[in-house]
PyMOL Python script that loads the backbone (N, CA, C, O; Angstrom):
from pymol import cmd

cmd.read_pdbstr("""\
ATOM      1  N   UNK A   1     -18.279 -25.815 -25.769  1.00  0.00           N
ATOM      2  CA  UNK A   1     -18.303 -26.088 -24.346  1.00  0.00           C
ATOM      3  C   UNK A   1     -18.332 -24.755 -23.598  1.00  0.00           C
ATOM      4  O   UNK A   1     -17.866 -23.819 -24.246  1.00  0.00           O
ATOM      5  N   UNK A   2     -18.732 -24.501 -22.504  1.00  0.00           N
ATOM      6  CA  UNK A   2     -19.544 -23.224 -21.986  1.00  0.00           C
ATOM      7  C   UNK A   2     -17.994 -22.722 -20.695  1.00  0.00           C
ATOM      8  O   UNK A   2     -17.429 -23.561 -19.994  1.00  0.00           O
ATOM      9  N   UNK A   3     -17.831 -22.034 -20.702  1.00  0.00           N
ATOM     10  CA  UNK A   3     -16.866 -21.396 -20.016  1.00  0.00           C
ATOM     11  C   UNK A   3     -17.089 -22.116 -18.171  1.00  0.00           C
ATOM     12  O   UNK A   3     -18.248 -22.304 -17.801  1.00  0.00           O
ATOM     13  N   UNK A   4     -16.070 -22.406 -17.315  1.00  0.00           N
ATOM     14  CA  UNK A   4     -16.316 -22.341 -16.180  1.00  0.00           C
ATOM     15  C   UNK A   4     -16.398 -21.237 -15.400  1.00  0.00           C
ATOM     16  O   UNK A   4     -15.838 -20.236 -15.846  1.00  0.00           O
ATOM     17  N   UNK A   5     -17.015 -21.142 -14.224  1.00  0.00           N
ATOM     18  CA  UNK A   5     -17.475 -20.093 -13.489  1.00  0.00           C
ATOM     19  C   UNK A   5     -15.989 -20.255 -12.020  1.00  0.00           C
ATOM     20  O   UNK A   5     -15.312 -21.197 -11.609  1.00  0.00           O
ATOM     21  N   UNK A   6     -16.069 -18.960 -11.719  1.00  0.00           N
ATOM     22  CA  UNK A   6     -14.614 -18.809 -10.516  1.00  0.00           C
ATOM     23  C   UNK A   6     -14.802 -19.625  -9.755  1.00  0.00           C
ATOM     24  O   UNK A   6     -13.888 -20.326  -9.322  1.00  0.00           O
ATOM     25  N   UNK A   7     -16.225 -19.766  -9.340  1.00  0.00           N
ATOM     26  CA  UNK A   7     -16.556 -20.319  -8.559  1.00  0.00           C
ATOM     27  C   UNK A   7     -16.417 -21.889  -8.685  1.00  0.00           C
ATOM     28  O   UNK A   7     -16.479 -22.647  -7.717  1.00  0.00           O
ATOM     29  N   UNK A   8     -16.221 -22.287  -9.993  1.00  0.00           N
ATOM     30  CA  UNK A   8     -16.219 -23.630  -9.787  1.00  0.00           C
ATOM     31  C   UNK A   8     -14.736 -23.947  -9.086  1.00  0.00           C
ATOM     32  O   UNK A   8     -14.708 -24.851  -8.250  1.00  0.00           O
ATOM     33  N   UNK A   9     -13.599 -23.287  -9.374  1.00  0.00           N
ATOM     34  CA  UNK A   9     -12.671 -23.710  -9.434  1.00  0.00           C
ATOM     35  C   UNK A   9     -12.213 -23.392  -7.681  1.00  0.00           C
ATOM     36  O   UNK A   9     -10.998 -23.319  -7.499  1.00  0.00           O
ATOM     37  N   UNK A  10     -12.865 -23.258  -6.777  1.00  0.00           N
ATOM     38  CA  UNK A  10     -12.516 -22.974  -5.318  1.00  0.00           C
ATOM     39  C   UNK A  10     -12.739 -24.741  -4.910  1.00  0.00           C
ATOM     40  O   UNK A  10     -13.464 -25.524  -5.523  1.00  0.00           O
ATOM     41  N   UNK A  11     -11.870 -25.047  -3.691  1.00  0.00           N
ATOM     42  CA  UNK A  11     -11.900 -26.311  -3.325  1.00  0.00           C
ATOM     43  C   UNK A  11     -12.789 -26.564  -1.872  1.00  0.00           C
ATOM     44  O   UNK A  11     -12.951 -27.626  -1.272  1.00  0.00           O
ATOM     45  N   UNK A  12     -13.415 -24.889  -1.458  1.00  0.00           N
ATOM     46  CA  UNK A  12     -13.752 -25.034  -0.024  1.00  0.00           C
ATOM     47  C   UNK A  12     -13.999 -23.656   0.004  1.00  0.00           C
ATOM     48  O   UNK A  12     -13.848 -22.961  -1.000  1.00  0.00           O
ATOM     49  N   UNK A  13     -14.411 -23.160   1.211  1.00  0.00           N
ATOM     50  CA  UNK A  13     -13.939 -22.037   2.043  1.00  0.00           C
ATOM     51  C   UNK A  13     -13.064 -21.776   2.944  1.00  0.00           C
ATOM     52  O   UNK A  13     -12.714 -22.421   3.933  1.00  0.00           O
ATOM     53  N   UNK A  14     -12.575 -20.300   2.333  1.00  0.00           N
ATOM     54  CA  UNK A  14     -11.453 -19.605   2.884  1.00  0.00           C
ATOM     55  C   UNK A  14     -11.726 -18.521   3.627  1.00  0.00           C
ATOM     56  O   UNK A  14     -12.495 -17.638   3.250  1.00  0.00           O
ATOM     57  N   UNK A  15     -10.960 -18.515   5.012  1.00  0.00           N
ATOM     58  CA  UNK A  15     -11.214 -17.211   5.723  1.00  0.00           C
ATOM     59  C   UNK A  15     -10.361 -16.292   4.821  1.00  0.00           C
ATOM     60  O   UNK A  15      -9.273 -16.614   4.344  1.00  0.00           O
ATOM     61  N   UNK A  16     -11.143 -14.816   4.601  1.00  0.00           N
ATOM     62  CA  UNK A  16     -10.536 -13.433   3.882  1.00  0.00           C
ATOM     63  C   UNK A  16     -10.021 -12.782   5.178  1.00  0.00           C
ATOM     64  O   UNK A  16     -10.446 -12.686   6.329  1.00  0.00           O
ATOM     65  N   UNK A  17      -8.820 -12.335   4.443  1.00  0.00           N
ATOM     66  CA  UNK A  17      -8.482 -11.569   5.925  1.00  0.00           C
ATOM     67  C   UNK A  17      -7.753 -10.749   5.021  1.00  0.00           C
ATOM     68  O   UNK A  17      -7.288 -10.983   3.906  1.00  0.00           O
ATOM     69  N   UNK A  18      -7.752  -9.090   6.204  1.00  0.00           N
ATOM     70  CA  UNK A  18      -6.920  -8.050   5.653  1.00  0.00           C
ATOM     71  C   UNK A  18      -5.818  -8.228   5.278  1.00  0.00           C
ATOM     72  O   UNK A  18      -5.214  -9.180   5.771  1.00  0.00           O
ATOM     73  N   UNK A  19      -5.063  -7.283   4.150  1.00  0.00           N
ATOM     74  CA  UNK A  19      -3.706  -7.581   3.980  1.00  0.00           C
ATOM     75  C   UNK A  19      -2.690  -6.917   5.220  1.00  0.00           C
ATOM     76  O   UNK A  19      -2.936  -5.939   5.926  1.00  0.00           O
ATOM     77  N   UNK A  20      -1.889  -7.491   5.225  1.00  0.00           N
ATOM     78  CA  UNK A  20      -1.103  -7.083   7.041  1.00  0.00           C
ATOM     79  C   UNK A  20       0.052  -6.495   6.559  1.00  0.00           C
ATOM     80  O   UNK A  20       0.265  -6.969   5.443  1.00  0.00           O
ATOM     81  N   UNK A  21       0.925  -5.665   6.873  1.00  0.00           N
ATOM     82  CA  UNK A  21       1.626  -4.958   6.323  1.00  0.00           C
ATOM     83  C   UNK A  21       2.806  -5.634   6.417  1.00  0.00           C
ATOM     84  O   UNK A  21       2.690  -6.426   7.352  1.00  0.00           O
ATOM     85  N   UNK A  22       4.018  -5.728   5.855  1.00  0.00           N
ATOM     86  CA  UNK A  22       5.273  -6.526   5.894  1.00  0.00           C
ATOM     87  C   UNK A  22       6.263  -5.748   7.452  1.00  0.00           C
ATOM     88  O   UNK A  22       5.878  -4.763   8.083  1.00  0.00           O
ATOM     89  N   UNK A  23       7.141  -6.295   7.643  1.00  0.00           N
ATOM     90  CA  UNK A  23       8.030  -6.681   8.735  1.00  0.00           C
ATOM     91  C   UNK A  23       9.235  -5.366   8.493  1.00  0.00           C
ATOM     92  O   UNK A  23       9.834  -4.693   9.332  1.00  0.00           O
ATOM     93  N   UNK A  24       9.279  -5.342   7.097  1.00  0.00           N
ATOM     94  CA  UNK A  24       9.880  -4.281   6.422  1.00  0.00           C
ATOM     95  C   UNK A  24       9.634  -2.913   6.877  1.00  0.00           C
ATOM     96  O   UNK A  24      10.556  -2.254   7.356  1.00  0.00           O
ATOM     97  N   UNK A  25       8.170  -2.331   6.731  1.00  0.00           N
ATOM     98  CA  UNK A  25       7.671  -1.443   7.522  1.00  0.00           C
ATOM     99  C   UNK A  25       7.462  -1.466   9.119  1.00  0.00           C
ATOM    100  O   UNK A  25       6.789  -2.184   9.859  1.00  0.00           O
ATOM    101  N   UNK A  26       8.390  -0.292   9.353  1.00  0.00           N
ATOM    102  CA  UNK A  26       8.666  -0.590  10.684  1.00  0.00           C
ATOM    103  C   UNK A  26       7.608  -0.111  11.488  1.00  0.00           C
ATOM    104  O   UNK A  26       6.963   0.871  11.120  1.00  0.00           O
ATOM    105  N   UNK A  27       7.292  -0.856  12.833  1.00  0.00           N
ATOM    106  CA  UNK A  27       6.255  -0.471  13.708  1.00  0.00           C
ATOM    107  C   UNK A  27       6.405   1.229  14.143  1.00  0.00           C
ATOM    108  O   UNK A  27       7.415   1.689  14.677  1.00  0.00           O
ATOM    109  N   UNK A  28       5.146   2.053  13.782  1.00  0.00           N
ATOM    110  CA  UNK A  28       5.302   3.957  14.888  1.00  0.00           C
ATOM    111  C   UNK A  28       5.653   4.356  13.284  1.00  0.00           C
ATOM    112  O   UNK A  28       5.527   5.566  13.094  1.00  0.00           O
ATOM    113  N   UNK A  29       6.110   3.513  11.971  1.00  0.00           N
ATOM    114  CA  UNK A  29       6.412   4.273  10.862  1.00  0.00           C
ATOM    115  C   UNK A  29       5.244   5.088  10.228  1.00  0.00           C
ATOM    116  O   UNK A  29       4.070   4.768  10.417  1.00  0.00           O
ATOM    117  N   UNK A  30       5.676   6.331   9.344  1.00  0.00           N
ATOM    118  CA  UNK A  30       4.055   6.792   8.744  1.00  0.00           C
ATOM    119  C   UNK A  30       4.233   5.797   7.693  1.00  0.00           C
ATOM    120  O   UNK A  30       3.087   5.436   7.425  1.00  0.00           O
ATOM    121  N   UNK A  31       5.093   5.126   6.916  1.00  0.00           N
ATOM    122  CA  UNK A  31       4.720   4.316   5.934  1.00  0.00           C
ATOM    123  C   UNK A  31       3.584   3.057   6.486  1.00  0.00           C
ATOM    124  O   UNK A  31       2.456   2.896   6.019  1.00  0.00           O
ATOM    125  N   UNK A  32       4.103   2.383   7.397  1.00  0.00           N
ATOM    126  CA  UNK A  32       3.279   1.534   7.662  1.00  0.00           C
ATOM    127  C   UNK A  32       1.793   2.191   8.301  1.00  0.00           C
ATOM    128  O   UNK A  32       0.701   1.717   7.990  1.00  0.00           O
ATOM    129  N   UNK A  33       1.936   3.206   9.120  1.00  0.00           N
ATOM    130  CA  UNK A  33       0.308   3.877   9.099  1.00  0.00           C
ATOM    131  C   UNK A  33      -0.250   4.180   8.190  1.00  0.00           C
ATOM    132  O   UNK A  33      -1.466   4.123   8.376  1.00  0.00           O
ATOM    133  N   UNK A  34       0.145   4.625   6.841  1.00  0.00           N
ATOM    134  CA  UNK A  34      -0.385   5.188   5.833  1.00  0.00           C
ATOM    135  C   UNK A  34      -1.259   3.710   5.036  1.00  0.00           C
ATOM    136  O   UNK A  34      -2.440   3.580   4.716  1.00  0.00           O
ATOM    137  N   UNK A  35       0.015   2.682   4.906  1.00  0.00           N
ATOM    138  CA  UNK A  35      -0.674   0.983   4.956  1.00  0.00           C
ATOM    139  C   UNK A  35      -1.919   1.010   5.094  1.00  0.00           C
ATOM    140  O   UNK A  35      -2.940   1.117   4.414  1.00  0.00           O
ATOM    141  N   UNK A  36      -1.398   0.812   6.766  1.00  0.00           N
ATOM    142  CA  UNK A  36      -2.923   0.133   7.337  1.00  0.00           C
ATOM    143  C   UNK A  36      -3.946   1.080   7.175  1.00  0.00           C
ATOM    144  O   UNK A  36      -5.055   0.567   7.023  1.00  0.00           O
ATOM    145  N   UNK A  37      -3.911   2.354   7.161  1.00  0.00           N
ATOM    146  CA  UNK A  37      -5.443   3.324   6.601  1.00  0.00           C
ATOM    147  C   UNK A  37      -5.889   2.844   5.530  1.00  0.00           C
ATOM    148  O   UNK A  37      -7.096   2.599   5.497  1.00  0.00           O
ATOM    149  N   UNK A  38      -4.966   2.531   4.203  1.00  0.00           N
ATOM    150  CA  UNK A  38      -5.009   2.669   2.824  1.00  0.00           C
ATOM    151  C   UNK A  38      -6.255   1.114   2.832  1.00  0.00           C
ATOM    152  O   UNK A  38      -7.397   1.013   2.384  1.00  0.00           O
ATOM    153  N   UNK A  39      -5.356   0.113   3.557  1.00  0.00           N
ATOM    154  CA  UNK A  39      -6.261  -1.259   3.582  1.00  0.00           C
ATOM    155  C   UNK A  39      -7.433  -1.331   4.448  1.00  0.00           C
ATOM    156  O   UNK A  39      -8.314  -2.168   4.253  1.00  0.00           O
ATOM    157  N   UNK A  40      -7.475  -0.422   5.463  1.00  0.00           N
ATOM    158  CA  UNK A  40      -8.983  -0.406   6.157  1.00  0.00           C
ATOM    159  C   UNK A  40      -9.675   0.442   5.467  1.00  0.00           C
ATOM    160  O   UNK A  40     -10.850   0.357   5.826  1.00  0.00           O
ATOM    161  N   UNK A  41      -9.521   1.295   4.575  1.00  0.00           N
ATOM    162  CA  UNK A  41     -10.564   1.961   4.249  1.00  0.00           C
ATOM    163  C   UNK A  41     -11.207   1.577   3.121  1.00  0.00           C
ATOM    164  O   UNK A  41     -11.970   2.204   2.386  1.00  0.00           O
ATOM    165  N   UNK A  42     -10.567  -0.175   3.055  1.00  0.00           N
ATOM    166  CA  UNK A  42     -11.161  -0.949   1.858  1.00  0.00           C
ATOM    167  C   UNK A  42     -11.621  -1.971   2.342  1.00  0.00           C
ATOM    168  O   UNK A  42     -11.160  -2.554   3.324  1.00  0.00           O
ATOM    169  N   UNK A  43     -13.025  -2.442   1.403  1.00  0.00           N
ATOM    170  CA  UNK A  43     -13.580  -4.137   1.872  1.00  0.00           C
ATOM    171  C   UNK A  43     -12.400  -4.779   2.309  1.00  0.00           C
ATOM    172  O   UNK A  43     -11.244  -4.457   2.037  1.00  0.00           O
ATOM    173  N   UNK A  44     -12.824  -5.792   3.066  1.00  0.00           N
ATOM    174  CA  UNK A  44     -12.112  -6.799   3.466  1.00  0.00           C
ATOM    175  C   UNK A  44     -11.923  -7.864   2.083  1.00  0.00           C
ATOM    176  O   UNK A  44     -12.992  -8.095   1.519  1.00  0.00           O
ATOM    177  N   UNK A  45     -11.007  -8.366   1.629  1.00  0.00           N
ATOM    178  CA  UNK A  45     -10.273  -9.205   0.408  1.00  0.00           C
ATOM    179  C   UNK A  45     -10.426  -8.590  -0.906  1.00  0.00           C
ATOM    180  O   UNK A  45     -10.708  -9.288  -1.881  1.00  0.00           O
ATOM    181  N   UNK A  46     -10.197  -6.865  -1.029  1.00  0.00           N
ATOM    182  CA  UNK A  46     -10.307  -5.670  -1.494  1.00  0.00           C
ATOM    183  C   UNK A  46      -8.785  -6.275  -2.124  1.00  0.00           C
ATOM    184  O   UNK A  46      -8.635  -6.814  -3.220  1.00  0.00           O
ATOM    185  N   UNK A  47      -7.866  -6.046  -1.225  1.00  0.00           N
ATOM    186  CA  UNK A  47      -6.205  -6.174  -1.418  1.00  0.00           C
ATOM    187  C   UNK A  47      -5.878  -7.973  -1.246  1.00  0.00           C
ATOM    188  O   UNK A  47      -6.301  -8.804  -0.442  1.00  0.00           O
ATOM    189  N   UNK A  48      -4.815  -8.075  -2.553  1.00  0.00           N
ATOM    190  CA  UNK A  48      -4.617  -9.845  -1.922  1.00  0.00           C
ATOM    191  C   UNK A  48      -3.580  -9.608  -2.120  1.00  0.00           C
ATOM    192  O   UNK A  48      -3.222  -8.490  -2.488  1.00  0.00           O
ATOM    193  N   UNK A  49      -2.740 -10.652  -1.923  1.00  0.00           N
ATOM    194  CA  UNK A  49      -1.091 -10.859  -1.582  1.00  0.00           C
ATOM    195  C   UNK A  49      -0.490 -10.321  -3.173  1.00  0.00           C
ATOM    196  O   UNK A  49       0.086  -9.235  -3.097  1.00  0.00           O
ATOM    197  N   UNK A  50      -0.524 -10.687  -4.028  1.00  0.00           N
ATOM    198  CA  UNK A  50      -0.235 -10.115  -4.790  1.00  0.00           C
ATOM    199  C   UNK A  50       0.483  -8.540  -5.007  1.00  0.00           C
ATOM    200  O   UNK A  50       1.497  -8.048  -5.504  1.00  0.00           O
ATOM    201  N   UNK A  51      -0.801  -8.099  -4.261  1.00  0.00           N
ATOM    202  CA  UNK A  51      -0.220  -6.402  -4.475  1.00  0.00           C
ATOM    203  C   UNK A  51       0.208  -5.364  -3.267  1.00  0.00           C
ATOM    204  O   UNK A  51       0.118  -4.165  -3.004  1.00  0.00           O
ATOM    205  N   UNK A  52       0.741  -6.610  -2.686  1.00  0.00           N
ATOM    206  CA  UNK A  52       1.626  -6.231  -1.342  1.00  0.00           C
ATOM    207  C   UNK A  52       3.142  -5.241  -2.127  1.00  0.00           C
ATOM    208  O   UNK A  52       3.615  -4.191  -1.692  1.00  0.00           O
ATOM    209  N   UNK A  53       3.426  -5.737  -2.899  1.00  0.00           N
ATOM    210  CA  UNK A  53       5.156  -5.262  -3.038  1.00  0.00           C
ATOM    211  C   UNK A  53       4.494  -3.629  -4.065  1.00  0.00           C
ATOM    212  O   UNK A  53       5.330  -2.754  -4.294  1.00  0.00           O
ATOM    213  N   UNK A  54       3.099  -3.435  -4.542  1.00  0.00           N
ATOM    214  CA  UNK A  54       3.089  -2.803  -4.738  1.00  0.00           C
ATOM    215  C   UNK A  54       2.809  -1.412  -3.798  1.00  0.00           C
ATOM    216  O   UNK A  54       3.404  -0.352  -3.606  1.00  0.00           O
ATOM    217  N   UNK A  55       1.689  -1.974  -3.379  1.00  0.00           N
ATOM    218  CA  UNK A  55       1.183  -1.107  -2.256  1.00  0.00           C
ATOM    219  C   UNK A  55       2.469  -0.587  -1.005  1.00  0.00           C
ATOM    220  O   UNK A  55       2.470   0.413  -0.286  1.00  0.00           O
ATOM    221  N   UNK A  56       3.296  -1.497  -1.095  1.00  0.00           N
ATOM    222  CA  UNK A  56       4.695  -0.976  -0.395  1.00  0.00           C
ATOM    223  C   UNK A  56       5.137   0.050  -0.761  1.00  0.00           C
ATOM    224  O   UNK A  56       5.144   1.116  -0.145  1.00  0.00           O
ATOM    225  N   UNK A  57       5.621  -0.219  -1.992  1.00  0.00           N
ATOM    226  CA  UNK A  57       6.360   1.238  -3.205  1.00  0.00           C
ATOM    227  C   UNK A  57       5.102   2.407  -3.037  1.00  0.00           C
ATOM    228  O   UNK A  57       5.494   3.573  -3.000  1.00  0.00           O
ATOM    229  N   UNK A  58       3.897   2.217  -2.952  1.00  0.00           N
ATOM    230  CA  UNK A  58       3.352   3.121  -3.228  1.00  0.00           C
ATOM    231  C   UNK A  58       3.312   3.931  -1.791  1.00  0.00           C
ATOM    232  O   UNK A  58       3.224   5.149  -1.942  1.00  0.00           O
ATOM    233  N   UNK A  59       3.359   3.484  -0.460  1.00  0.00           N
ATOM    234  CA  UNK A  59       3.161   3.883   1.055  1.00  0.00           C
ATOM    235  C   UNK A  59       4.528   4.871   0.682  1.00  0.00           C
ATOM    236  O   UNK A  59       4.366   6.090   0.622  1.00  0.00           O
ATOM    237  N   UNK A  60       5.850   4.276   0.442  1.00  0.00           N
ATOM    238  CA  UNK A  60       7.011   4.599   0.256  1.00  0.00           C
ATOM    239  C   UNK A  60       7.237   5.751  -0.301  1.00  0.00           C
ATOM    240  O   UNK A  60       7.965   6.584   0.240  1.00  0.00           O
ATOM    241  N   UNK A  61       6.674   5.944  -1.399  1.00  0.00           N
ATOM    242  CA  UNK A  61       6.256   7.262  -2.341  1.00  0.00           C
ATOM    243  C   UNK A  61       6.008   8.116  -1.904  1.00  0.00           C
ATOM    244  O   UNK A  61       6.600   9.192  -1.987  1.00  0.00           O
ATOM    245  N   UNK A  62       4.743   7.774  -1.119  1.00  0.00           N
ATOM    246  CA  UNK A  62       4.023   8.986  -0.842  1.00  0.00           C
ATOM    247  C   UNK A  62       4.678   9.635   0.658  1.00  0.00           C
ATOM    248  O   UNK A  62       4.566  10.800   1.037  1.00  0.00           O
ATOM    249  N   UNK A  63       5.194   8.810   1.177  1.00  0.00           N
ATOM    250  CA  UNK A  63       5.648   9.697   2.438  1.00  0.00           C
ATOM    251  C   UNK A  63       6.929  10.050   2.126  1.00  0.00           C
ATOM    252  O   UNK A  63       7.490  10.771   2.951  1.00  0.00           O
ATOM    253  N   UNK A  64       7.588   9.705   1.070  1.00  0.00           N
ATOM    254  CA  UNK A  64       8.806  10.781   0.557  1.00  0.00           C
ATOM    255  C   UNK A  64       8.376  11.875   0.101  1.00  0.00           C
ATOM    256  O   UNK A  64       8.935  12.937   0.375  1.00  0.00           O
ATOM    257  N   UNK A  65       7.067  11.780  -0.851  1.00  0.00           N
ATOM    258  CA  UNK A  65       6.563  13.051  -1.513  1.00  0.00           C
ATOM    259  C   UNK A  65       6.547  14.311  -0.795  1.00  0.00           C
ATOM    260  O   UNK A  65       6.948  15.416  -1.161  1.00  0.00           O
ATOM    261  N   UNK A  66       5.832  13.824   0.657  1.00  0.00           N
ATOM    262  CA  UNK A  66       5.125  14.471   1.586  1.00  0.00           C
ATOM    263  C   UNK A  66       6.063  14.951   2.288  1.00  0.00           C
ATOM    264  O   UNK A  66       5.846  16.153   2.447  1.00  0.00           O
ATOM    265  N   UNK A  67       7.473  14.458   3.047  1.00  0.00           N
ATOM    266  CA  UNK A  67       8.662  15.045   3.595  1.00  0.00           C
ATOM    267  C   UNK A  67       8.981  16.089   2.214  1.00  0.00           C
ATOM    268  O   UNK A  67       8.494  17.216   2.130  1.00  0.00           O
ATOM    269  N   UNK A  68       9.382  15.821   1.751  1.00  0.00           N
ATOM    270  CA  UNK A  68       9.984  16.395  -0.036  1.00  0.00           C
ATOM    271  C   UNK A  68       9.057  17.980   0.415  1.00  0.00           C
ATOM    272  O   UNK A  68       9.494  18.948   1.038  1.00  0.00           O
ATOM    273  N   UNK A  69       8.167  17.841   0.041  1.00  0.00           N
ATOM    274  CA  UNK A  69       6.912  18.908  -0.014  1.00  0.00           C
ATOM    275  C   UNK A  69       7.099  19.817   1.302  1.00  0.00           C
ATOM    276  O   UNK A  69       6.936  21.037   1.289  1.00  0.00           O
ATOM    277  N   UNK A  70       7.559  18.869   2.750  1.00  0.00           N
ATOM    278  CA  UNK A  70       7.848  19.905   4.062  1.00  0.00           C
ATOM    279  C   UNK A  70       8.874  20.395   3.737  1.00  0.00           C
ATOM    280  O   UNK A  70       8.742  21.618   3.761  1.00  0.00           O
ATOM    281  N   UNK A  71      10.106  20.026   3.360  1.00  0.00           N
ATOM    282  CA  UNK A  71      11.100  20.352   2.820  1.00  0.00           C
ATOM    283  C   UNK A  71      11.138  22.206   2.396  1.00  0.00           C
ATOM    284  O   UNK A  71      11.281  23.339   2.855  1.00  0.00           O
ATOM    285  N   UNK A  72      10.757  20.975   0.531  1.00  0.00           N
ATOM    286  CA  UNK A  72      10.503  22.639   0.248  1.00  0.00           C
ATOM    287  C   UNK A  72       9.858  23.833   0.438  1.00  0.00           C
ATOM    288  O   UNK A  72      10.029  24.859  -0.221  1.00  0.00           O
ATOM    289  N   UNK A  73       8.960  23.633   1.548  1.00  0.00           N
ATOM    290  CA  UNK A  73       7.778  24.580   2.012  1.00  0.00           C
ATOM    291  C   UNK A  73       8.389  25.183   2.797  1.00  0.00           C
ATOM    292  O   UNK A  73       7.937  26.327   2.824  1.00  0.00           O
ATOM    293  N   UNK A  74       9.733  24.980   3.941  1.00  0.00           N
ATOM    294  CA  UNK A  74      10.551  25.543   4.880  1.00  0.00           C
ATOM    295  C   UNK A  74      11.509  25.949   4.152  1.00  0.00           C
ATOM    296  O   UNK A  74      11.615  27.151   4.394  1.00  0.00           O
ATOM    297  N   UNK A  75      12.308  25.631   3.362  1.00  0.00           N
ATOM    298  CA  UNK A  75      13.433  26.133   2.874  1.00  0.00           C
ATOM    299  C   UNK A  75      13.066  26.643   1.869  1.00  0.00           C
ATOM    300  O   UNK A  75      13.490  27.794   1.975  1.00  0.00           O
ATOM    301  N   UNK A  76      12.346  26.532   0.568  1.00  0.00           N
ATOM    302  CA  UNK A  76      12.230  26.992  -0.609  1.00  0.00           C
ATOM    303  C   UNK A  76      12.984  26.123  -1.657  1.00  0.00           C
ATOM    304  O   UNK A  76      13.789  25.233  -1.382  1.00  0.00           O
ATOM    305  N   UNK A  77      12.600  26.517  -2.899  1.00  0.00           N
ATOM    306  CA  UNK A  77      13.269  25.615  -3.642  1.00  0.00           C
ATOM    307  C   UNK A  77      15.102  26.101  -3.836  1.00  0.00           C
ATOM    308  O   UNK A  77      15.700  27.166  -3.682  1.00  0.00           O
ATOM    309  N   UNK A  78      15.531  24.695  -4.246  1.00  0.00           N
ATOM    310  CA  UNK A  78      17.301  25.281  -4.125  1.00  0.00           C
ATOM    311  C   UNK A  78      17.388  24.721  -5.820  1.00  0.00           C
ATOM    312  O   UNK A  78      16.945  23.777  -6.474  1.00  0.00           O
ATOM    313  N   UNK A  79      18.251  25.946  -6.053  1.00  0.00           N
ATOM    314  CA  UNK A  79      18.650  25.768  -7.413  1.00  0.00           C
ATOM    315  C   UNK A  79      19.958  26.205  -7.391  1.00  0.00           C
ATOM    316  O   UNK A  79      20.493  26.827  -6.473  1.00  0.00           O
ATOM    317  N   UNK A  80      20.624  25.737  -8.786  1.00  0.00           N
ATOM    318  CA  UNK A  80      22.274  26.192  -8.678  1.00  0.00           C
ATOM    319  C   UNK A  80      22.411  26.914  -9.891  1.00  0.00           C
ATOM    320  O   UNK A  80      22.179  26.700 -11.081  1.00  0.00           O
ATOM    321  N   UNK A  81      22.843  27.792  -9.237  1.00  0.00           N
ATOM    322  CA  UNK A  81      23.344  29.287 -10.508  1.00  0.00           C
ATOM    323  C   UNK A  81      24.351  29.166 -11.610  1.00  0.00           C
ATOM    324  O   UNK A  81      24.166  30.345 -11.911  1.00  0.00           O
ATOM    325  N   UNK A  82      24.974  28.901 -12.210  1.00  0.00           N
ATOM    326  CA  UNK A  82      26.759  28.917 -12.548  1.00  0.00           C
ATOM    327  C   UNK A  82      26.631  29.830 -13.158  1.00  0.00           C
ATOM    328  O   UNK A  82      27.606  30.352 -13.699  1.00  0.00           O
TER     329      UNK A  82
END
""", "prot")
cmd.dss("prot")
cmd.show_as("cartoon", "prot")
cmd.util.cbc("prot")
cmd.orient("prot")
């Protein structure tokens, strides 16, 4: 018997819509700006719900990285002597 196609298994059409950033990320945040760049600069139904909690951790990351990085660029690195 011959495999079904994705397509069979849809019941209709669905409007695609961007993924919207969670409630969590606060509005004026760079996490949530970094979001919404990351998802506009992709097709539209590029990102699906699914990989919301990832794409979170990952906004999260990177704008710690990036403070982290101002950080040490003003102060230098700190190390402890004994």
């Amino acid at each position: 018997m011959p495999r079904k196609a994705a397509a069979d298994f849809t019941t209709g059409t669905t409007a695609v819509e961007r993924l919207r950033p969670p409630p969590d990320l606060a509005a004026g945040s760079p996490e949530r700006a970094l979001f919404v760049d990351i998802v506009a600069s992709c097709e539209v139904g590029h990102f699906r719900e699914s990989d919301l909690p990832v794409l979170c951790i990952f906004v999260r990351a990177c704008v710690m990285a990036e403070t982290a990085a101002g950080e040490l660029s003003a102060g230098g690195c700190v190390s402890r002597l004994t």
